[in-house]
C-alpha positions in Angstrom: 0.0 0.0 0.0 1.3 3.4 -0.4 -0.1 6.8 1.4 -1.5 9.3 -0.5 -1.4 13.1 0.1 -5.3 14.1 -0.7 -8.2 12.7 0.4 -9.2 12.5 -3.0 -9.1 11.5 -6.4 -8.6 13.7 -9.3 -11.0 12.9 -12.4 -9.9 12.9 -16.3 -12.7 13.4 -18.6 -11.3 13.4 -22.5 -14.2 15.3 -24.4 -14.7 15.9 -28.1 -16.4 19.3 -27.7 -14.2 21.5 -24.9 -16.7 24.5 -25.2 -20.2 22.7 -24.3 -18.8 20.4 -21.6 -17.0 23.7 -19.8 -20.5 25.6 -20.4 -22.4 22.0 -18.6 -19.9 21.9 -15.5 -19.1 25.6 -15.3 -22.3 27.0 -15.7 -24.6 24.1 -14.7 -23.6 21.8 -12.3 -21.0 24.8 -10.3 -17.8 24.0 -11.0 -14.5 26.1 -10.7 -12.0 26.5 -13.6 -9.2 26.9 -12.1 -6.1 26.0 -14.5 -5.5 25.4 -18.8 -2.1 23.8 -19.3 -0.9 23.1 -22.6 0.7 19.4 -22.4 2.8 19.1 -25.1 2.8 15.9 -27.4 5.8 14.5 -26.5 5.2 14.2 -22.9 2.1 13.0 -23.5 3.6 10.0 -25.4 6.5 9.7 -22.8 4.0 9.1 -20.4 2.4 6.0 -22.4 -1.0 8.3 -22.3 -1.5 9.0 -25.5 0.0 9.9 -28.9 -0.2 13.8 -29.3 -0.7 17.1 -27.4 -3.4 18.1 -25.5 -4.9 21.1 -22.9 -6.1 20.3 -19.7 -8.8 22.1 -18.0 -9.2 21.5 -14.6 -12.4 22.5 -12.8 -12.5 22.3 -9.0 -15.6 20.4 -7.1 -14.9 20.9 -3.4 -11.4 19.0 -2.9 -12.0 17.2 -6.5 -10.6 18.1 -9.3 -12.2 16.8 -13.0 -9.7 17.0 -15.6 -11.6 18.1 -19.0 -8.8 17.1 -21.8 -8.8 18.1 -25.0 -6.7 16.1 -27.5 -5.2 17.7 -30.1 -7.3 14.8 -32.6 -10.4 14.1 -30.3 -10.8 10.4 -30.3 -14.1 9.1 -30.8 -17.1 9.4 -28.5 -18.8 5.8 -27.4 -22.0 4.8 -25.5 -21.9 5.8 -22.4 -24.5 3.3 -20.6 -23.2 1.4 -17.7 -23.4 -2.2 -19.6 -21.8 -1.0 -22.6 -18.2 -0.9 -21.8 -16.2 -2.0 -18.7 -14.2 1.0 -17.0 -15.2 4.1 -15.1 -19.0 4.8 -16.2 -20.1 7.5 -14.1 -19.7 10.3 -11.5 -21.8 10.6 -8.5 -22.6 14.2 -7.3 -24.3 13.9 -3.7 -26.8 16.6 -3.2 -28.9 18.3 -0.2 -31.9 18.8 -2.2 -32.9 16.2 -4.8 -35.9 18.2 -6.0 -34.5 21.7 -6.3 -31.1 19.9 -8.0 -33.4 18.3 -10.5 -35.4 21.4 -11.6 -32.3 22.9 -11.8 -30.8 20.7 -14.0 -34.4 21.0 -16.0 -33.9 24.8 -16.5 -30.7 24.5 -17.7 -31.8 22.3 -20.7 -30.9 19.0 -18.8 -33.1 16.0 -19.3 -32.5 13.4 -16.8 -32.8 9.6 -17.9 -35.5 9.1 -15.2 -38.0 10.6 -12.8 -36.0 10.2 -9.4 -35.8 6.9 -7.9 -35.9 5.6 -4.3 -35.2 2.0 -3.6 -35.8 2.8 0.1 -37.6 6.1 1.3 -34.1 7.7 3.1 -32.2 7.8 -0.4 -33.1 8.9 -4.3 -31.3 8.9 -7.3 -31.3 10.1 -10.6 -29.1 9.6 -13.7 -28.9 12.2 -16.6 -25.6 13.2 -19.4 -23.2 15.4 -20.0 -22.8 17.3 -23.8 -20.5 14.5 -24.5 -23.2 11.8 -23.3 -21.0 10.7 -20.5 -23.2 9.4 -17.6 -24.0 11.8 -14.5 -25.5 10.6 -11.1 -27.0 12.8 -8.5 -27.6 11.4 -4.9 -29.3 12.3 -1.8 -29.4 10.2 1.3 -32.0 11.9 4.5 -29.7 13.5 6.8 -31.6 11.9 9.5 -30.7 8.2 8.2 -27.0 8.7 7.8 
């Protein structure tokens, strides 16, 4: 095991269209931009990553950071269901207001997949995308059952 220095994990998001995904977490779901750094191609291939240059935009989410990169030559986008593809599928935002989140989401042009769902009554969920169809989660659990 080794130790890490955060209590988090940073997020890398590669996305074909840079301008409507910033617009979605920027101006949508809240997020800071907080840095564009130009990686150049041949670190990029050093680093067995990929095969030519790219900018990273990192947007701030409380101590997370998601890493918006945009390739030089985009690769292609891909169905972004759970079942379609092993690997990371989805980010989970947890929310204090389910309701208000979800009309929010609604005014800003966001359809979710789903009404919200409740297995049990102390939790809901709901599933909706991003411009670049990746999936999106929001949570709430009742503060009186955590």
């Amino acid at each position: 095991m080794f130790e890490t220095t955060l209590g988090a994990v940073d997020i890398g998001l590669t996305t074909r269209n840079i301008g409507e995904m910033k617009r979605f977490y920027v101006d949508v779901l809240g997020l800071e931009e907080v840095a564009v750094r130009e990686i150049p191609a041949d670190f990029i291939r050093q680093a067995g990553f990929g095969g030519g240059g790219m900018k990273l935009h990192a947007l701030k989410f409380g101590d997370i950071l998601i890493k918006l990169l945009e390739f030089d030559d985009p690769p292609p986008g891909g169905d972004a269901l759970a079942d379609a593809l092993a690997g990371f599928r989805y980010l989970t935002f947890w929310v204090k207001d389910m309701e208000a989140a979800v009309d929010h989401l609604k005014a800003a042009g966001v359809e979710p997949l789903s009404g919200i769902l409740a297995r049990v009554p102390e939790r809901k969920t709901i599933f909706f995308k991003d411009p670049d169809g990746n999936l999106l989660e929001l949570n709430w659990v009742d503060p009186a059952a955590a």
